[in-house]
C-alpha positions in Angstrom: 14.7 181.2 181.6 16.6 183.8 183.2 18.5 181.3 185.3 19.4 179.5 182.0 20.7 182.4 180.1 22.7 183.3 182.7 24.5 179.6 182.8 24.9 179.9 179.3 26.6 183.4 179.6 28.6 182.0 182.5 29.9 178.9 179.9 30.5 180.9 177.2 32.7 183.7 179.3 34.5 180.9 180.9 35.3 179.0 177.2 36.5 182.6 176.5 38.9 182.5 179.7 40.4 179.3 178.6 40.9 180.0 174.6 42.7 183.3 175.9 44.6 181.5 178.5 45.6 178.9 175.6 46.5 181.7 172.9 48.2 183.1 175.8 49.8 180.1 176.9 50.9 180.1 173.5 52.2 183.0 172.3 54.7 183.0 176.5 55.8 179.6 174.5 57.0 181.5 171.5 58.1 184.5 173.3 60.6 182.0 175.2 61.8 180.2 172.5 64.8 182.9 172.3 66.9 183.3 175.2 70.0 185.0 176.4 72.1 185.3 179.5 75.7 186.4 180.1 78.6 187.6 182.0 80.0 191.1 182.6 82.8 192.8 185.0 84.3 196.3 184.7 86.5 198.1 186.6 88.5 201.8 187.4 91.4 201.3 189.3 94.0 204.1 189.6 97.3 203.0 189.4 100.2 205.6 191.2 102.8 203.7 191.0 103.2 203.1 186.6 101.3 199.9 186.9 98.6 198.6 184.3 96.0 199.0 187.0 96.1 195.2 187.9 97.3 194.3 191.5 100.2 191.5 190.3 100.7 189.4 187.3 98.3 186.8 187.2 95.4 184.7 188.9 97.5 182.2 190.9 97.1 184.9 193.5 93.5 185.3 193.5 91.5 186.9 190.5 90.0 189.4 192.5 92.2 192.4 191.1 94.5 191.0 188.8 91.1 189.9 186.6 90.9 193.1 183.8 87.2 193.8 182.3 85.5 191.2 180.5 82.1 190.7 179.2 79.8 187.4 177.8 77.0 187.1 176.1 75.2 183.2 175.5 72.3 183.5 173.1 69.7 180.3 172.8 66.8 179.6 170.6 65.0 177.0 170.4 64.2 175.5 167.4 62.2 172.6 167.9 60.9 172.9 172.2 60.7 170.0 174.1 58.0 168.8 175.3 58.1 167.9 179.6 57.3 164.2 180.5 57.9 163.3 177.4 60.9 161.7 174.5 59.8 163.7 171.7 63.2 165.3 169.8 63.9 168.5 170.8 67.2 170.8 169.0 68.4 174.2 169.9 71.3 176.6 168.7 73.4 178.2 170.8 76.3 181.1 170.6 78.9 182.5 172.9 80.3 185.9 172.3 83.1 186.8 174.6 85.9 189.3 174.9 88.0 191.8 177.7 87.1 195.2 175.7 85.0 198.2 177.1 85.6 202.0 176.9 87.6 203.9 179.4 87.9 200.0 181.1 91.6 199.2 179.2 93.9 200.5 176.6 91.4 199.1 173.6 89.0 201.3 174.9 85.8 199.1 173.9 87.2 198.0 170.7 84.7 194.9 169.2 88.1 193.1 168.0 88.5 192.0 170.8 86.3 189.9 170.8 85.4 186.4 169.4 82.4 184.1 169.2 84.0 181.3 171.3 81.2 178.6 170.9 78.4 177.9 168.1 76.8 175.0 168.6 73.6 172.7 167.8 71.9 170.5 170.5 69.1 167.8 169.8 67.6 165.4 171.6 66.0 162.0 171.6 67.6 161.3 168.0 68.5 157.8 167.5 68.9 156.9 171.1 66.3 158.4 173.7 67.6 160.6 176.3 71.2 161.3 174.3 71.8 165.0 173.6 74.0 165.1 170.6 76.0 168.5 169.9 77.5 169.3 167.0 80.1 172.5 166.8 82.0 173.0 169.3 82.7 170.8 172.2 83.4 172.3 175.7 82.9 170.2 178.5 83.9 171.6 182.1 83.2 169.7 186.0 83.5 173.5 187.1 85.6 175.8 188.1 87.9 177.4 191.4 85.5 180.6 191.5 88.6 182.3 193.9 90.9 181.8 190.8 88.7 182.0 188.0 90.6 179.1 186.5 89.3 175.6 185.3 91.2 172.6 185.3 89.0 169.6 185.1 88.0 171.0 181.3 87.7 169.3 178.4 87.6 170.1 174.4 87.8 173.1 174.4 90.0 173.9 171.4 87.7 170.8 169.5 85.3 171.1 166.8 83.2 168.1 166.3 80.4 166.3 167.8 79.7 164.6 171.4 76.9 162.4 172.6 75.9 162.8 176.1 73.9 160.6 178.6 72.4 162.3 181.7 70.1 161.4 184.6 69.7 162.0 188.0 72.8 160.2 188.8 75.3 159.9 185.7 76.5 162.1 183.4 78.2 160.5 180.2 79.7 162.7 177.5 81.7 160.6 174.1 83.2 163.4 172.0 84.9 163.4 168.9 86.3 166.3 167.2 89.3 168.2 165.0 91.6 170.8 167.2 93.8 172.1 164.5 92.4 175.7 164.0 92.8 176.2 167.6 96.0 174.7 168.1 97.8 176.5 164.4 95.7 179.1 163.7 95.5 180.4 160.3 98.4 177.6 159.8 95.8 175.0 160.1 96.8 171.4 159.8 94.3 168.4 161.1 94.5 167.8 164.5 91.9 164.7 165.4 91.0 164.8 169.0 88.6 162.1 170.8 87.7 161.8 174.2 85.4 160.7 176.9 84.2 162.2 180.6 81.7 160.9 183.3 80.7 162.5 186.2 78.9 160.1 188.8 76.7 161.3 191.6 77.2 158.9 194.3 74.5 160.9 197.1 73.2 164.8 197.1 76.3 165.2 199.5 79.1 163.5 197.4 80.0 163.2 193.2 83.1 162.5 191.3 84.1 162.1 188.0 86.9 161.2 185.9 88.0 162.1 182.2 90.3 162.7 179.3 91.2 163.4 175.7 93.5 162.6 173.0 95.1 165.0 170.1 97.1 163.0 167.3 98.3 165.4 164.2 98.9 162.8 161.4 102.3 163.3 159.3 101.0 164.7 155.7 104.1 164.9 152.8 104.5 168.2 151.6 102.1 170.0 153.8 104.5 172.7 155.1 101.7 173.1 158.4 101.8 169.6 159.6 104.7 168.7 162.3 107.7 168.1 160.8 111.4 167.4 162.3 114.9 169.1 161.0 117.5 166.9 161.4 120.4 168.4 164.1 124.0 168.8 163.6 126.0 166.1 165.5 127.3 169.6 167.4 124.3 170.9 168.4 122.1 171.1 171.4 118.9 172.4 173.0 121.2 175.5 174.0 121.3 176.3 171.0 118.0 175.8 169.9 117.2 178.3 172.5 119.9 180.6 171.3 118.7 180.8 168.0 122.3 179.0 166.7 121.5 175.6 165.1 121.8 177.1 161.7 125.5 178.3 163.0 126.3 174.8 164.4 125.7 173.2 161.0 127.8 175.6 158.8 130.9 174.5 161.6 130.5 171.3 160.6 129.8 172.1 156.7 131.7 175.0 155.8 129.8 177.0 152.5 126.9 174.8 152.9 124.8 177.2 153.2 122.8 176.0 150.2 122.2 172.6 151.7 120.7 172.6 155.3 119.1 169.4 155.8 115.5 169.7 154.6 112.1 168.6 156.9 110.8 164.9 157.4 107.0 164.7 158.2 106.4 163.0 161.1 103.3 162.6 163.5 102.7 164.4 166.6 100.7 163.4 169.7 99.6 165.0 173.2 96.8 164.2 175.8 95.0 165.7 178.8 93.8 163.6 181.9 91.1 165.3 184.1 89.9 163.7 187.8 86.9 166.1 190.2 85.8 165.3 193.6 83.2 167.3 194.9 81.2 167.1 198.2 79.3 168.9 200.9 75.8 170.0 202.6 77.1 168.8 205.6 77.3 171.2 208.2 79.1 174.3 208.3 80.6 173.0 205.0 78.0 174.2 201.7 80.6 172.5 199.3 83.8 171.5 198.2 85.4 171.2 194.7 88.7 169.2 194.4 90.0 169.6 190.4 92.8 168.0 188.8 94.6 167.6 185.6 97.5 165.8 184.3 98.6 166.6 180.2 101.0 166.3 177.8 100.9 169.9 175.6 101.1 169.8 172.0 104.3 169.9 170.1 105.0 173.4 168.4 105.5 173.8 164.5 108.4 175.8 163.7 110.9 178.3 164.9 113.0 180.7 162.0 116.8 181.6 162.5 119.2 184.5 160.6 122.3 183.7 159.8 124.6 184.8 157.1 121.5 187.4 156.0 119.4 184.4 155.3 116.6 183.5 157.0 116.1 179.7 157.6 112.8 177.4 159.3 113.6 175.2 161.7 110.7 172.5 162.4 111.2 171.8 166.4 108.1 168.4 166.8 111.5 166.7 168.7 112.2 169.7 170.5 109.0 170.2 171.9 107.3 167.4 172.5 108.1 166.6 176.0 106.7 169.3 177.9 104.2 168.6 180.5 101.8 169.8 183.5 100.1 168.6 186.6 97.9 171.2 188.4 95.7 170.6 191.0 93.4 172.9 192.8 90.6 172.7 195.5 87.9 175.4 196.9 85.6 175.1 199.8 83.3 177.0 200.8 81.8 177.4 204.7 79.2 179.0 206.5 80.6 179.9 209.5 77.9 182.2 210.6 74.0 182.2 208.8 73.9 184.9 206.8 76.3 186.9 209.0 79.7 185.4 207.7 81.2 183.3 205.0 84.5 182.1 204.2 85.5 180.8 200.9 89.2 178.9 201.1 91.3 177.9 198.0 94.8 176.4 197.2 96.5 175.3 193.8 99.3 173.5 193.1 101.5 173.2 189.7 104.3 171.2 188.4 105.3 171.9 184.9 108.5 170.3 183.1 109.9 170.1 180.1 112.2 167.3 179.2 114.1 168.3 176.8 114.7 171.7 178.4 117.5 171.0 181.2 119.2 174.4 180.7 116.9 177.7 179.8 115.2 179.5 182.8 111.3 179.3 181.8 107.5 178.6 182.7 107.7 175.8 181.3 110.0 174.1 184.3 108.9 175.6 187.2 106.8 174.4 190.3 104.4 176.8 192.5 102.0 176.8 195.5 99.4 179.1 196.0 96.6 179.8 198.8 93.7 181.6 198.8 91.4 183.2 202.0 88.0 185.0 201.2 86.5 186.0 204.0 82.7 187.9 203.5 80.6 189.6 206.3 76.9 191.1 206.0 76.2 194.3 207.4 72.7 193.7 206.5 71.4 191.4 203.5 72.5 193.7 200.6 75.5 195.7 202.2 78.7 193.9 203.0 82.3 193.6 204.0 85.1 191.8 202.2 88.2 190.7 203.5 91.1 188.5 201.1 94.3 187.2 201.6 96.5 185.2 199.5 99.8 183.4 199.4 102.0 182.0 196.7 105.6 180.9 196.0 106.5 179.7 192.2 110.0 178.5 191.8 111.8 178.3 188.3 113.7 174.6 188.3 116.4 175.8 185.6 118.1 178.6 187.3 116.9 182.8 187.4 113.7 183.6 186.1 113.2 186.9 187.6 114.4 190.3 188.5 114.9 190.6 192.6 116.4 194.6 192.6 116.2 197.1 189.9 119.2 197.0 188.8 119.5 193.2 188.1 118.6 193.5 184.9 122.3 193.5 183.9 123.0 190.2 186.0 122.4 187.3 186.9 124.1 184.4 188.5 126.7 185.0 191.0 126.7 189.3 189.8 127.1 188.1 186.0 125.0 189.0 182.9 123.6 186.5 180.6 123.2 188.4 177.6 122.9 184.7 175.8 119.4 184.4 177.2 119.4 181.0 179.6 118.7 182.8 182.5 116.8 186.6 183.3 117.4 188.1 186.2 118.9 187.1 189.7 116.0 185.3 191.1 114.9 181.6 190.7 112.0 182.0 193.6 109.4 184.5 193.3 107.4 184.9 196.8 104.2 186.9 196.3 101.5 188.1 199.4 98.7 190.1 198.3 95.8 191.8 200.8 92.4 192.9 199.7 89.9 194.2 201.1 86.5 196.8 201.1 82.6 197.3 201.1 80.5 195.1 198.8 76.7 196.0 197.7 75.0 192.9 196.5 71.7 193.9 195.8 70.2 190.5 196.0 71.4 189.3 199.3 74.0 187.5 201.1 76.8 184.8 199.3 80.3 185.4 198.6 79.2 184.7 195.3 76.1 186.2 194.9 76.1 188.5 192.1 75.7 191.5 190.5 78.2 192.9 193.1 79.3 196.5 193.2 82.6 196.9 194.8 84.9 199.4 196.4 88.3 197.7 197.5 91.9 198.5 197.8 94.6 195.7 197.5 98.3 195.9 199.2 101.2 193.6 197.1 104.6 192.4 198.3 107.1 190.4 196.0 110.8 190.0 196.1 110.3 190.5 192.6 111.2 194.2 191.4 108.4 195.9 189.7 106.1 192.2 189.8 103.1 193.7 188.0 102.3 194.7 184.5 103.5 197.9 184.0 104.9 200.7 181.4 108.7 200.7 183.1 111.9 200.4 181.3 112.5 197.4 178.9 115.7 198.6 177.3 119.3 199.9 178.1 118.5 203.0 176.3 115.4 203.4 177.8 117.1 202.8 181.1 119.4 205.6 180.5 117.0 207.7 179.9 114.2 206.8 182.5 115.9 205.6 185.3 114.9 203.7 188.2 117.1 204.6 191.4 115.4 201.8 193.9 113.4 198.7 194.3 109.9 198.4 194.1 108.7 195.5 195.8 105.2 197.2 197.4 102.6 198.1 194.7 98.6 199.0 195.7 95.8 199.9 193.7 92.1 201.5 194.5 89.5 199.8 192.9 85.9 200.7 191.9 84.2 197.7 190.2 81.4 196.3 189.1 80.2 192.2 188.4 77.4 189.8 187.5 75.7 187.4 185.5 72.1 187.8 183.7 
């Protein structure tokens, strides 16, 4: 009897075991139905020379630096779970805040305007056609990114609102999106922008993928919408000078004297552009852990409008045909390499851009220009959480339409050949800007070795040259009368910063 009481006891307590382990089992699934992960960086970095504590002006020479603060936050719940092994429908929410704001970090000092919820979006599966996600809200799509430069160009949609149907297994990944870009593009000057597009990303071995994509922006012409594109018919005198002059206005009144009262008015017309993105990406073999090669070819978007004053009046100039030849190839490629097991790593980037505008033959601007860049990362260990980082990085950009830049202090009031152009074609006495930048310091990672291995805490200091005057944001003169009054009495080609700094995702 005893024997079978004590089986009985020994059933019951293990029935218990299992309805707790269930309700447990339970109540982890409900607990994980909400989740949240993010992005963060913040940095001091005193700044003796007037700068706006950033090493130079932008990322082509490595974000490490010349990245300010910025912080992420991507929230998930689930609101129906899927279920593993199996095609039941599954559908989630999901939202992106993001912004560059924090106290005592920049001169917004934390302020929540800043920042902007950048992606809101539903997911479901298994609806219609099994294994298709659908998303509906907005659209980004990316193949990755150059983690050296923080920048992406194999992305897709973006600016596009709408809804996608993507097809992945182990070896493709098919994404059919279809969307409306207009708030993005226009702003509160919103006018319907219908964007489609398609990527596909093929995984040929473990070692080896590649992928291929694009997408399309039409703006159709809508009568008496004063948001959608529009042309202004030119004087026969005029040209794209003076379109950048701010003078078209003028060149129509010297051809129809006290016509003030009848500049031509607007025609609607439609407006087109398109982006073409290619990746390559391969490694695991060897030294090499992996390589991404990222490119993209587009056509940007034709602006709205421009406003001129002439005569006290103020009149709109709608610029579609002046506009709507600009365009961009960029390519860019990281590897990364183990040279020693977790005793040294090297991390290797270069970008390349080519950006013209066709119907800009005279006016110094980014939008002709060509540049090269290269990027060296090299990251030894210490011991696993205490490390040493060394960077260097190289990079040319020349302006295709004449002086773009100021070489000497002074050049402000010149340009070509000693002479000012107060007009505004060209700025400065430079058309090549060559840039070197040197970093280097202690890293704490506190969960191991990586070059990219995060959260990192960091204490660096970073060396520029340019044979650009003053090439970093800073608080100098931007006026003759402020040049009178604080003035600069020699070139500053050398700027440096300290930085302390911290990073990582969650």
């Amino acid at each position: 009897m005893l024997r079978h009481r004590l089986a009985r006891l020994l059933q019951a307590l293990a029935l218990l075991s299992i309805t707790l382990l269930t309700i447990a089992a339970q109540a982890e699934v409900k607990r994980d139905r909400f989740s949240v992960g993010g992005y963060f960086r913040i940095m001091a970095r005193p700044d003796f020379q007037g700068g706006e504590s950033r090493l130079g002006l932008w990322n082509l020479y490595g974000r490490l630096l010349n990245e300010g603060p910025w912080g992420a936050l991507q929230m998930r719940y689930d609101m129906l779970q899927p279920s593993p092994g199996t095609n039941d429908v599954w559908a989630n929410v999901q939202l992106r805040i993001e912004g560059g704001s924090f106290a005592n970090a920049e001169g917004r000092n934390g302020n929540l305007g800043a920042f902007a919820a950048t992606q809101l979006y539903v997911e479901a599966g298994n609806i219609l056609l099994s294994g298709v996600t659908w998303r509906f809200g907005t659209l980004n799509y990316e193949y990755g990114d150059l983690g050296l430069y923080d920048m992406r160009p194999a992305q897709l949609f973006f600016e596009t609102l709408g809804v996608s149907g993507r097809l992945q297994n182990d070896n493709l990944d098919l994404l059919l999106g279809f969307g409306d870009s207009g708030f993005f593009v226009h702003g509160t000057e919103y006018s319907t922008i219908l964007t489609v597009g398609a990527a596909l990303r093929w995984r040929v071995a473990r070692q080896f993928e590649l992928g291929v994509g694009g997408q399309l922006l039409y703006e159709p012409a809508v009568r008496g919408n004063r948001f959608a594109p529009h042309v202004t018919p030119l004087p026969e005198n005029a040209t794209y000078q003076d379109f950048v002059r701010g003078e078209i206005v003028k060149r129509f009144l010297e051809l129809n004297p006290g016509a003030a009262d009848q500049f031509p008015d607007p025609e609607p017309v439609a407006a087109l552009s398109y982006k073409l993105v290619a990746y390559l990406g391969f490694g695991n073999l060897g030294p090499l852990t992996w390589n991404n090669l990222f490119a993209n070819f587009l056509r940007r978007h034709p602006e709205t409008r421009k406003t001129e004053q002439e005569g006290g009046r103020e009149y709109t100039i709608f610029v579609k045909e002046l506009t709507d030849e600009r365009y961009e190839l960029n390519i860019g490629n990281e590897m990364q390499l183990t040279l020693i097991k977790n005793r040294l790593d090297l991390a290797w980037g270069v970008m390349f851009g080519y950006h013209v505008n066709r119907d800009n033959e005279v006016a110094a601007g980014e939008d002709n220009r060509i540049f090269y860049s290269t990027v060296l990362r090299l990251q030894t260990y210490l011991s696993e959480r205490v490390h040493l980082l060394a960077e260097g990085s190289i990079a040319q950009e020349r302006s295709l339409n004449g002086n773009l830049w100021r070489g000497h202090f002074d050049s402000v009031f010149t340009s070509s050949a000693g002479r000012a152009d107060a007009r505004g074609l060209e700025f400065g006495d430079i058309d090549t800007r060559n840039t070197w930048q040197i970093k280097g310091g202690v890293v704490l990672n506190p969960t191991g070795v990586g070059i990219f291995t995060r959260p990192s805490l960091r204490l660096l200091v970073g060396v520029q040259h340019s044979n650009m005057h003053n090439a970093f944001g800073n608080s100098f003169v931007e006026t003759l009368d402020q040049f009178d009054a604080f003035r600069e009495q020699s070139d500053r080609h050398l700027h440096g910063v300290v930085a302390i700094e911290t990073e990582g995702w969650f």
